[in-house]
N, C-alpha and C positions, 0 to 999 in steps of 0.2 A: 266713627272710627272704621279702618278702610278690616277686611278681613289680615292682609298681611302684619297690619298696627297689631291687631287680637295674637294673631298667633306670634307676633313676639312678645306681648305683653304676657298672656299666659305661658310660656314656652314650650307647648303642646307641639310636637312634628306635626306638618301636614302631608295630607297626601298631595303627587305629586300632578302638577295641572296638565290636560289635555297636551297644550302647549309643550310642556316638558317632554311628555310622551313618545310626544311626536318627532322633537330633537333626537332623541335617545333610538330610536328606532330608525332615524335617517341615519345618524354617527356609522350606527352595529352595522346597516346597510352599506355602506361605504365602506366601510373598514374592509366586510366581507367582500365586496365588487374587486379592491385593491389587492386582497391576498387571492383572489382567484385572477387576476390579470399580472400579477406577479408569477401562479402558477403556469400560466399558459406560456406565458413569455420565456421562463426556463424551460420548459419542457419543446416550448421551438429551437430554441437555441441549441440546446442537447440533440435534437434531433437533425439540425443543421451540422451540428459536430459528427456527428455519426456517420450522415451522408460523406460527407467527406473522409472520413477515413477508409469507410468503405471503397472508395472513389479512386485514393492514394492507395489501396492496395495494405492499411494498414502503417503509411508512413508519413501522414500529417493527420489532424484534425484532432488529437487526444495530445495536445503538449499540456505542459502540467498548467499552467492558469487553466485548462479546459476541464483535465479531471477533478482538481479543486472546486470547481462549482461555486454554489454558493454556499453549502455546509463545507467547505474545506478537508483536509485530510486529517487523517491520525497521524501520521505521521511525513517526516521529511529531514533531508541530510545530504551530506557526501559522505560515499563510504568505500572505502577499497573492497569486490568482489571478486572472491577464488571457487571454483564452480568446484565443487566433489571434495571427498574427507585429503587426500593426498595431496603434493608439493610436487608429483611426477609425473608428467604428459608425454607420453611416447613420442606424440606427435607435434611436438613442440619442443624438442631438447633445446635446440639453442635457447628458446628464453628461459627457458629451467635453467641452464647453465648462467646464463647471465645475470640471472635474479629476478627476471620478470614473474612474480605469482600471481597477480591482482593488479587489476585495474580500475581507477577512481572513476566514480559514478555518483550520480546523483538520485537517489531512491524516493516513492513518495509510497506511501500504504494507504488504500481508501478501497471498503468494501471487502472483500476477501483475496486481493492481490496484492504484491508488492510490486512495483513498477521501477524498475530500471530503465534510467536516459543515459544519454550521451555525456547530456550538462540539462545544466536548467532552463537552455534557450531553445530542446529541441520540439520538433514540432507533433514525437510521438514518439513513446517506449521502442527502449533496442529490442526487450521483451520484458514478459513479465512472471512472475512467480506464484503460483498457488499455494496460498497460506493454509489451508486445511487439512486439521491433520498433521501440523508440522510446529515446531516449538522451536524457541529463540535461548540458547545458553549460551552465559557467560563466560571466558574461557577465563585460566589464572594468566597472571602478569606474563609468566614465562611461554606462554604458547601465545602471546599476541604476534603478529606478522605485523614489522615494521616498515611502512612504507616510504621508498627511495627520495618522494616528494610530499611535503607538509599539507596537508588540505587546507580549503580557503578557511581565512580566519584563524588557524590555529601557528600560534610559533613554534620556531625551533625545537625551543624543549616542553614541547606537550606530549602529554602521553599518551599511550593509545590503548583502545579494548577489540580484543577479536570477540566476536558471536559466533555460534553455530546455529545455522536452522538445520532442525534435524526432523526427520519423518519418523510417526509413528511408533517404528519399527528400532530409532537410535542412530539410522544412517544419518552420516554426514552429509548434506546436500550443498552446502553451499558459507562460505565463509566470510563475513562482514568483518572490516576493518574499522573503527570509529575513531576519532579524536577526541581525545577527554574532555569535552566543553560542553556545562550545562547535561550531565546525566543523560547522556544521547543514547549512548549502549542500553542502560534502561530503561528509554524511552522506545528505543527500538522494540525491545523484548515485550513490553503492555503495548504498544502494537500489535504486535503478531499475537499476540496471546487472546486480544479479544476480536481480530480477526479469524483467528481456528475460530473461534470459538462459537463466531456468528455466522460461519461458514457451515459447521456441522449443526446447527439449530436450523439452516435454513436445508439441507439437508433433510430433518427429520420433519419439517413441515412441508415437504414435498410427498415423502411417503405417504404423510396422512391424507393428502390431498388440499392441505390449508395455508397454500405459498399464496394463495391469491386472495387470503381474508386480509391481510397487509397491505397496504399504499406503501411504495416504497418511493422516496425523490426520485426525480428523472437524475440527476448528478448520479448517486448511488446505481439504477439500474445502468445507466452508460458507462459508469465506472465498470463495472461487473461485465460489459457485455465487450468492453476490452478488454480486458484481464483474460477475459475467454480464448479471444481470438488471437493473442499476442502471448498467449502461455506457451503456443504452439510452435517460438522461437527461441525456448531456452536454449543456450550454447549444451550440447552433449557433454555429459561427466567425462572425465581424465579418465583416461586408461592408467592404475596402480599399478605401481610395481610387482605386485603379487598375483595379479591379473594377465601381466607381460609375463613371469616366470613361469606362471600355470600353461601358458601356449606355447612357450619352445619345445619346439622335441625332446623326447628325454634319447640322449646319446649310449649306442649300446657298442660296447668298444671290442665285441665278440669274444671268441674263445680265446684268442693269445694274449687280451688284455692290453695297455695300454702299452 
């Protein structure tokens, strides 16, 4: 009777043969040869993206298939954006008057920025937003800003949520319009929420001097090192009303009065 006849006659495990071994130990090796040749190949490619934006000045090589990567984003949408707590731009009356406050955008959240495009087809953020430090509220029904045109996918009568990212501090920064489809407004908001979040931990592992015990994907660090560069084209906050009435002269109408 051969050894394998025994050990299934007695149903004793055996250990496992040279031969096995050997399989099992080429597999593990390969497996690992392919997630390291996976690794290098992203990490070219990201650094081929880089070059190029570099190259553009900042105006190709990061369009969103690029910052998606291969870990994808937190988040993504269209959303109406109104830069500052106000509805009043000094420098902009007419579209105040006309009803222009926001305009639709396409946003994607990966790493500790938010990224605003054009649309989904562009070849690199108009700018982008730093999430640290800054929190996502829901606003009630009555202060959502109803935008003039439907966003893609949503009909007529859908309804819509404003957010506020606010800094630290409760300032208004910046105002997100959403379409009620699929809990997007609170999608947005656990975005940003664990962006702060991972913003101010990376943060405090810089102090300590332990940002570099981390491997971070090349996706995530290219993400991060446009966000950097492109934070540096936020659109300037609206000049408030109360802002304009603090710098008129105050009128002194003398001794005989008006």
């Amino acid at each position: 009777m051969s050894s394998a006849d025994k050990s299934s006659s007695t149903g004793e495990p055996q250990a496992p043969s040279d031969n096995g071994r050997r399989r099992s130990s080429m597999k593990s090796d390969m497996s690992g040869s392919r997630r390291g040749s996976f690794a290098r190949r992203g990490s070219a490619l990201f650094a081929a993206a880089r070059a190029s934006f570099v190259r553009s000045h900042g105006q190709g090589g990061a369009s969103v298939e690029q910052l998606r990567g291969t870990s994808g984003s937190n988040y993504e949408g269209y959303a109406n954006i109104h830069r500052g707590e106000s509805d009043f731009d000094a420098f902009n009356i007419l579209s105040f008057c006309c009803g222009k406050r926001s305009e639709l955008y396409f946003i994607l959240i990966k790493g500790f920025h938010c990224f605003v495009f054009e649309n989904e087809d562009s070849k690199a953020p108009k700018y982008a937003i730093e999430l640290i430090n800054r929190k996502a509220v829901i606003q009630p029904s009555h202060d959502t800003i109803i935008p003039h045109v439907p966003h893609p996918g949503a009909a007529h009568d859908t309804g819509y949520t404003t957010v506020h990212l606010e800094s630290s501090l409760g300032d208004v920064e910046y105002k997100f319009t959403f379409a009620n489809m699929e809990n997007t407004a609170t999608e947005f908001c656990n975005a940003v929420a664990v962006a702060s979040n991972d913003a101010s931990a990376e943060k405090v592992r810089e102090r300590l001097g332990h940002d570099k015990l981390l491997s971070k994907r090349a996706s995530m660090k290219f993400a991060n090192a446009v966000g950097t560069a492109k934070a540096k084209d936020q659109p300037d906050a609206p000049v408030t009303s109360a802002e304009v009435m603090a710098g008129m002269p105050t009128v002194n109408p003398g001794p005989g009065g008006y």
